[in-house]
C-alpha positions as CSV (number, residue, x, y, z in Angstrom):
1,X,-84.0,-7.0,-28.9
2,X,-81.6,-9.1,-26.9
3,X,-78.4,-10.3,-28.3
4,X,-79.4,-14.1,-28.7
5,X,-76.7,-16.6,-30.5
6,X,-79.6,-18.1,-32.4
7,X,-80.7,-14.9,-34.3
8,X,-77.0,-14.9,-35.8
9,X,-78.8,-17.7,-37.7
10,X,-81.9,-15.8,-38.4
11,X,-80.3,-12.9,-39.6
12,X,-78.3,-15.0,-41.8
13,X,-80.7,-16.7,-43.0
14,X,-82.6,-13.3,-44.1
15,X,-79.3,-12.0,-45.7
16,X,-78.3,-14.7,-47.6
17,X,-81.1,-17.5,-47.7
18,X,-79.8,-19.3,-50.7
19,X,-76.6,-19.9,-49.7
20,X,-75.1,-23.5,-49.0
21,X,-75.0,-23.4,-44.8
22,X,-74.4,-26.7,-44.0
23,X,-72.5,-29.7,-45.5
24,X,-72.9,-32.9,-44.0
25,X,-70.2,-35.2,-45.5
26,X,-71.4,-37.7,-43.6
27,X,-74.9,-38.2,-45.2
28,X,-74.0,-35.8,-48.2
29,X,-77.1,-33.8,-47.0
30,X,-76.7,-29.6,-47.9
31,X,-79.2,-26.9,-46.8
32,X,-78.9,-22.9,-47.7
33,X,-79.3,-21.3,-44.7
34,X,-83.1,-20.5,-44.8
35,X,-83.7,-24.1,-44.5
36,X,-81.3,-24.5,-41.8
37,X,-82.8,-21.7,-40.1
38,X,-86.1,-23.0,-39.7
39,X,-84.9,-26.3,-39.0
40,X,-83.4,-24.9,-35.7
41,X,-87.2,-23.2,-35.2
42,X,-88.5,-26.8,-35.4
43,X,-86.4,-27.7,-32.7
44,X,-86.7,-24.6,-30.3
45,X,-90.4,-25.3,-30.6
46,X,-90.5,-28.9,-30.2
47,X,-88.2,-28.2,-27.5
48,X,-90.9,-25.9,-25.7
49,X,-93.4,-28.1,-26.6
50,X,-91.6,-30.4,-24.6
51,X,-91.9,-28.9,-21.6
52,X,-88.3,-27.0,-21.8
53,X,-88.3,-23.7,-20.3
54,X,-85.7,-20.7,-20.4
55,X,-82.5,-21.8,-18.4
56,X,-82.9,-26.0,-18.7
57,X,-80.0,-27.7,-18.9
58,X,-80.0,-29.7,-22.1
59,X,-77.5,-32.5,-22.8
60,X,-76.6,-33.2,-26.5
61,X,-74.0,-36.7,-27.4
62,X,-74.2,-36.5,-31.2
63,X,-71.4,-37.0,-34.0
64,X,-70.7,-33.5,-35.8
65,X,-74.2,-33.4,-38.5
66,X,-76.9,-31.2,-39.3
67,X,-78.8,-32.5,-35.7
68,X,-76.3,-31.2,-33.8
69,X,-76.1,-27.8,-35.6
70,X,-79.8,-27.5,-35.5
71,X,-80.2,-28.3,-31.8
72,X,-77.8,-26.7,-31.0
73,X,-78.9,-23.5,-33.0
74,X,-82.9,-24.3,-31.8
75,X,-81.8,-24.6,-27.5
76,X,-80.2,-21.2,-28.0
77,X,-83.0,-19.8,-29.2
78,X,-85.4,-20.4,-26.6
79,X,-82.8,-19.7,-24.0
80,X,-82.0,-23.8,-22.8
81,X,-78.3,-24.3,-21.6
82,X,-76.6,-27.0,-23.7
83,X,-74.7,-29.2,-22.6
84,X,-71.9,-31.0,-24.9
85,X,-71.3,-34.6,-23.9
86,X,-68.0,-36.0,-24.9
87,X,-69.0,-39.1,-26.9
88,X,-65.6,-40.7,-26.1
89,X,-66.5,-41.1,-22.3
90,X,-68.1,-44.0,-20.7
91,X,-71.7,-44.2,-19.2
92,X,-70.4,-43.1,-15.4
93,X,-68.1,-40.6,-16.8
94,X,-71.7,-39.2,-18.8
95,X,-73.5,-39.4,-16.1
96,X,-71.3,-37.8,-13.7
97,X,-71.4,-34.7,-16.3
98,X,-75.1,-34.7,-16.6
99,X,-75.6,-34.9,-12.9
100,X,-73.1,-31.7,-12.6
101,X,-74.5,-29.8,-15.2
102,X,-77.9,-30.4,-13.8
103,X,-79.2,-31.6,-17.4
104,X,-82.9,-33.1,-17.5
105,X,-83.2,-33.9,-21.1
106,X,-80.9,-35.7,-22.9
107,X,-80.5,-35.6,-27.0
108,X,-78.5,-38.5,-28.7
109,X,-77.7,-40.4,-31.7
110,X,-78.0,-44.2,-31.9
111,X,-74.5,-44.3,-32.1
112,X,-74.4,-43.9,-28.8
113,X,-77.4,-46.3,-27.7
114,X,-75.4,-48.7,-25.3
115,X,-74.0,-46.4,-22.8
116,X,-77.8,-44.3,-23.0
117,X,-79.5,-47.8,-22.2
118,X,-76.7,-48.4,-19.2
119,X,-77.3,-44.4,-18.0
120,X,-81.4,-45.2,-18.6
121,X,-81.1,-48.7,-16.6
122,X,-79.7,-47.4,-13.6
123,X,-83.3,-45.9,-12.8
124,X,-83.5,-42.2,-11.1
125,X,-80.8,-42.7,-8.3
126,X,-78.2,-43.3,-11.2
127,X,-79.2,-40.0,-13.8
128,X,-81.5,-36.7,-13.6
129,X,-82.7,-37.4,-17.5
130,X,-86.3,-37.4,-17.9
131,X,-86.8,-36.6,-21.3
132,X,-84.8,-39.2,-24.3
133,X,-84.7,-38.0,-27.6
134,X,-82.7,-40.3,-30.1
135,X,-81.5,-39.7,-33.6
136,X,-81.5,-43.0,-35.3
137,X,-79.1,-43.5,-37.9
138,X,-78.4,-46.4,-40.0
139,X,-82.2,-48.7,-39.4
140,X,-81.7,-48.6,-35.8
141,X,-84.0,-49.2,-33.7
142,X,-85.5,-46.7,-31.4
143,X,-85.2,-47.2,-27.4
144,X,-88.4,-48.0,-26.2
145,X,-87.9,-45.3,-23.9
146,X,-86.8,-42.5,-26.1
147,X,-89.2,-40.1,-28.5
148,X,-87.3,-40.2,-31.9
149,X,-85.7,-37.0,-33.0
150,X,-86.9,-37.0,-36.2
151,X,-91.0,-37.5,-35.7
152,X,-90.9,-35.1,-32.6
153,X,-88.8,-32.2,-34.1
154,X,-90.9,-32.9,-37.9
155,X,-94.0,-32.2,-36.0
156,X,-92.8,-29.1,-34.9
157,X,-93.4,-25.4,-36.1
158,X,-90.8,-23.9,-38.1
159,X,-92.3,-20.4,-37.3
160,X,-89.4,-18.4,-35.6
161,X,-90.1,-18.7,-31.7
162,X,-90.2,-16.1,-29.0
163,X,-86.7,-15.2,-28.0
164,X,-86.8,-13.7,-24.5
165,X,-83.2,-15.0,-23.6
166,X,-79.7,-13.7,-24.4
167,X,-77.4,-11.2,-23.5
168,X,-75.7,-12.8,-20.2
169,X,-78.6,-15.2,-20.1
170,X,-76.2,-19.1,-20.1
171,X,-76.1,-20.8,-23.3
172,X,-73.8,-23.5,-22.7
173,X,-71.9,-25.1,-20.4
174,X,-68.4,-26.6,-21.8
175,X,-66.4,-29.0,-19.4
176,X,-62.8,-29.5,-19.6
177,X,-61.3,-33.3,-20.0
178,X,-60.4,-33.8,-16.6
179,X,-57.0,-35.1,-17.0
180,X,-55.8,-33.2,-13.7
181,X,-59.4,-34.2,-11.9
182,X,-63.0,-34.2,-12.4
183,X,-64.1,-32.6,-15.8
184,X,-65.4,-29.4,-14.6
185,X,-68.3,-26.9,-16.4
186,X,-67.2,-23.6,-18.3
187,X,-70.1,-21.6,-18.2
188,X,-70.6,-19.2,-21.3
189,X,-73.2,-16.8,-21.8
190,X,-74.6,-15.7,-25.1
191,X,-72.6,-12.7,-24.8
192,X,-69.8,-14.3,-24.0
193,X,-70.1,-16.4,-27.1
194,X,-71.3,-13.5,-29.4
195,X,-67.8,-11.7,-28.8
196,X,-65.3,-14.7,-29.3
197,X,-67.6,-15.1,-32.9
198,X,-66.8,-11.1,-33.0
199,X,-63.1,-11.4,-32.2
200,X,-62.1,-14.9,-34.1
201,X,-63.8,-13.4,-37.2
202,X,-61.9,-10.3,-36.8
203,X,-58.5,-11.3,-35.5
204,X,-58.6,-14.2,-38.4
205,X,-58.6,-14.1,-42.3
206,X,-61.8,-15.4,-42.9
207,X,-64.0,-13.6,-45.4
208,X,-67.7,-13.9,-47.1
209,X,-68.3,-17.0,-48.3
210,X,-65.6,-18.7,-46.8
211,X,-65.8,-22.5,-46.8
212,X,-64.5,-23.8,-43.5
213,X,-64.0,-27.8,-42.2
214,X,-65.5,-28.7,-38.7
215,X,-63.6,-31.7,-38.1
216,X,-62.9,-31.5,-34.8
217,X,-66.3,-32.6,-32.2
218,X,-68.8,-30.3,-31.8
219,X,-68.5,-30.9,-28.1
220,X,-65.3,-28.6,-28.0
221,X,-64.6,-25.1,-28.6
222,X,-62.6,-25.7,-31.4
223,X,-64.9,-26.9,-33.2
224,X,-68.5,-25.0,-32.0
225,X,-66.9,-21.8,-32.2
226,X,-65.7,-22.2,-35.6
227,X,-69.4,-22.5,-36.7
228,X,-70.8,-19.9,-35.0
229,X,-68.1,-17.9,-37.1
230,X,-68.9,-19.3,-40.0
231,X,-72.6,-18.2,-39.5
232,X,-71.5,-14.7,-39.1
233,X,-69.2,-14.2,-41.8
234,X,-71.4,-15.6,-44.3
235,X,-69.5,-18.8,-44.7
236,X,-70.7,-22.7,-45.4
237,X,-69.9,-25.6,-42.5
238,X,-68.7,-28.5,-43.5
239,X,-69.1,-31.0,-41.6
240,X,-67.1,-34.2,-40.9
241,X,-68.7,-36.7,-38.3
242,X,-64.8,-36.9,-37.5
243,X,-61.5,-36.7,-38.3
244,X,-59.5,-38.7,-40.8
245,X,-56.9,-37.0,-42.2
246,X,-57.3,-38.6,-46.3
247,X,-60.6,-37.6,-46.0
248,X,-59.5,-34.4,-45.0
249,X,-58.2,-34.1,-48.2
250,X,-60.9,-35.9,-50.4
251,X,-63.2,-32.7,-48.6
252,X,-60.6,-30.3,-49.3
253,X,-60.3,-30.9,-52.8
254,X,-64.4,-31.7,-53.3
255,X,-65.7,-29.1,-51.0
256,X,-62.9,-26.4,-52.5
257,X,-62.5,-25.7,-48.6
258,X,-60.8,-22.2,-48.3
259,X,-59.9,-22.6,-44.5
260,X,-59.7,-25.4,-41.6
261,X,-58.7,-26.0,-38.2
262,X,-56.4,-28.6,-37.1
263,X,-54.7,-29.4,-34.0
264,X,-50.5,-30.4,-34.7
265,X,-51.3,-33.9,-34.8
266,X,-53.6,-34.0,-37.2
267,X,-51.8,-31.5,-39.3
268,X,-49.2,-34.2,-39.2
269,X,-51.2,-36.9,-39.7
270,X,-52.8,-35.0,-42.9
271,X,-48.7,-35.0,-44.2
272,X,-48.5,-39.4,-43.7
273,X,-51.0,-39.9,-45.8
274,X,-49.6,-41.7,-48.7
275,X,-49.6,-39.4,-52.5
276,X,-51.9,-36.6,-51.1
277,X,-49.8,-34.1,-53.3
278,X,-52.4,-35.2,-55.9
279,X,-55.2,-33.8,-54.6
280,X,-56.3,-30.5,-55.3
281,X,-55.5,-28.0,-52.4
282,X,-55.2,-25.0,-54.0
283,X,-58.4,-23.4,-52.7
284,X,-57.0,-23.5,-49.0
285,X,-55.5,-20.0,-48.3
286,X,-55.1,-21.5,-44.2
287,X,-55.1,-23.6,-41.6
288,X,-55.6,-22.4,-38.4
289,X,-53.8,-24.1,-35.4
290,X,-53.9,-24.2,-31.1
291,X,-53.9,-26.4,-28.6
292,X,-50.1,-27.0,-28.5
293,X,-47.2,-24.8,-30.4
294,X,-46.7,-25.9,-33.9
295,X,-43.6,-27.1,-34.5
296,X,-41.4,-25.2,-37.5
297,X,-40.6,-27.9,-39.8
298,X,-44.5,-28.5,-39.8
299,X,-45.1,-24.8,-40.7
300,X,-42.7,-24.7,-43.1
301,X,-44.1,-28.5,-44.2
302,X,-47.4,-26.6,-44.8
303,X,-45.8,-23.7,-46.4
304,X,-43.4,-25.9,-49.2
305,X,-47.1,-26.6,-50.4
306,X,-48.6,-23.4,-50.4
307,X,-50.7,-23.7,-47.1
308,X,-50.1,-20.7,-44.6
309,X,-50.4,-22.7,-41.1
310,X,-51.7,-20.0,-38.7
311,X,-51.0,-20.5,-34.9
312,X,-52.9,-19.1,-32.0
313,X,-52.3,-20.3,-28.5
314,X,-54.1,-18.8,-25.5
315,X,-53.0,-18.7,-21.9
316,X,-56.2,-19.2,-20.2
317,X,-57.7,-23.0,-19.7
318,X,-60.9,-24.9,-18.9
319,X,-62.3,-25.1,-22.3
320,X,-62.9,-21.5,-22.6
321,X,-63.9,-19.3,-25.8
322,X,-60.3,-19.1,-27.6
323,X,-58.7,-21.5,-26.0
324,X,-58.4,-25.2,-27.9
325,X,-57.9,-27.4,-25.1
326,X,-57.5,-30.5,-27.0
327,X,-60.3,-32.8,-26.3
328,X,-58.7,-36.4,-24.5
């Protein structure tokens, strides 16, 4: 069988299908990875069903959650090419992604409704997106010109789909923030992806049943690789929509996290917020860092409270497996 990033899941979930996967602090939802698992099949089928074929290019703009794991998860499967959309970018800076990327369907939460309706509006000279599928959150209404995630994905199978992609078959397609020019597209095969999971998980500390904070956007590395480690090693996701550094905390100390990711920033950010000696940290052996060189006093900040701060820096750029390229 071909090495495919969604059987990491599969396999998983037949090792260890009562254990807690997925945390959503946002909703408060939790799933062991057997249900997580066929969640993803849902999708890959409703996906096929769909009319989405090995190689698509499929465009997600969804807070971190449980949708965008299982899409995510479901795409790989059935060999589509995601495509991360920065939800901090405008409609033309979407579009001119999408239109790179060569993405036909388009997944997105409500949050993001208004710059959707502006990329929809502009007809078929202004976006290549055929296919709408929204997550509503919070009672909102659908667009009349989307499918809603929830009915077309609950309709679906949850019997494990034919995988006939992997190996150096694409999986996704990462773009960098374009601060020097246009963003441009890292392409990563499932390969490519299966050995950064292999070397983070072996390079780092992480061990079984690690609990480990995504709180950076799944649209970056920093954050998507992370979970795909966490999926190998036998771990549980949790899952912040985003980051606030007192909820950081609040997580840390419910959630008895054991390690986390944090750019410097919000390392010191996590350090300004008022009294949060009193919460209970003491599960957290780590906190890995990147994207800039961590300045001593913060280390040793981190290290006055018991918290090993654990650089890595890479040379290379573009967004690239290993490399946090801080998203702008």
């Amino acid at each position: 069988m071909r090495n495919n990033i969604g059987l990491f899941l599969g396999k998983r979930a037949h090792l260890s299908p009562d254990m807690e996967a997925v945390v959503d602090v946002g909703t408060g939802r939790r799933l062991n990875y057997r249900e997580i698992d066929l969640r993803a099949n849902k999708v890959a089928n409703a996906m096929r069903a769909m009319g989405v074929k090995k190689g698509d290019r499929v465009a997600i703009l969804m807070m971190n959650g449980i949708e965008y794991f299982e899409s995510f998860i479901g795409l790989a499967k059935i060999g589509a090419v995601v495509v991360p959309l920065n939800w901090r970018l405008v409609a033309v800076e979407l579009n001119y992604i999408i239109k790179d990327a060569g993405a036909s369907v388009l997944i997105y939460g409500s949050d993001f409704s208004d710059a959707v309706n502006v990329l929809h509006d502009g007809g078929k000279d202004a976006t290549e997106i055929t296919k709408w599928l929204e997550f509503r959150e919070d009672g909102h209404d659908r667009d009349l010109f989307a499918d809603d995630y929830l009915e077309v994905v609950g309709a679906a199978s949850d019997d494990a789909p034919e995988i006939d992609a992997g190996d150096d078959d694409d999986l996704f397609i990462m773009y960098t923030s374009g601060t020097t020019g246009l963003p441009k597209g890292a392409l990563h095969t499932h390969n490519t992806m299966i050995w950064a999971v292999i070397t983070f998980s072996i390079t780092g500390e992480f061990r079984y049943k690690d609990r480990f904070a995504i709180a950076l956007p799944m649209f970056h590395i920093g954050a998507l690789l992370p979970a795909m480690v966490t999926i190998y090693i036998g771990g549980t996701c949790v899952m912040l929509r985003q980051f606030d550094p007192k909820v950081m905390w609040e997580v840390t100390e419910r959630e008895k996290l054991t390690v986390n990711l944090a750019v410097p920033a919000m390392l010191n950010f996590m350090l300004q917020v008022p009294d949060f000696e009193k919460y209970d940290f003491s599960s957290l052996r780590w906190i890995m860092s990147g994207a800039s060189p961590v300045p001593v006093s913060l280390i040793e900040a981190y290290k006055d409270i018991g918290i090993e701060v654990h650089q890595n820096l890479w040379p290379d750029r573009g967004g690239r497996a290993g490399h946090f390229d801080q998203p702008r």
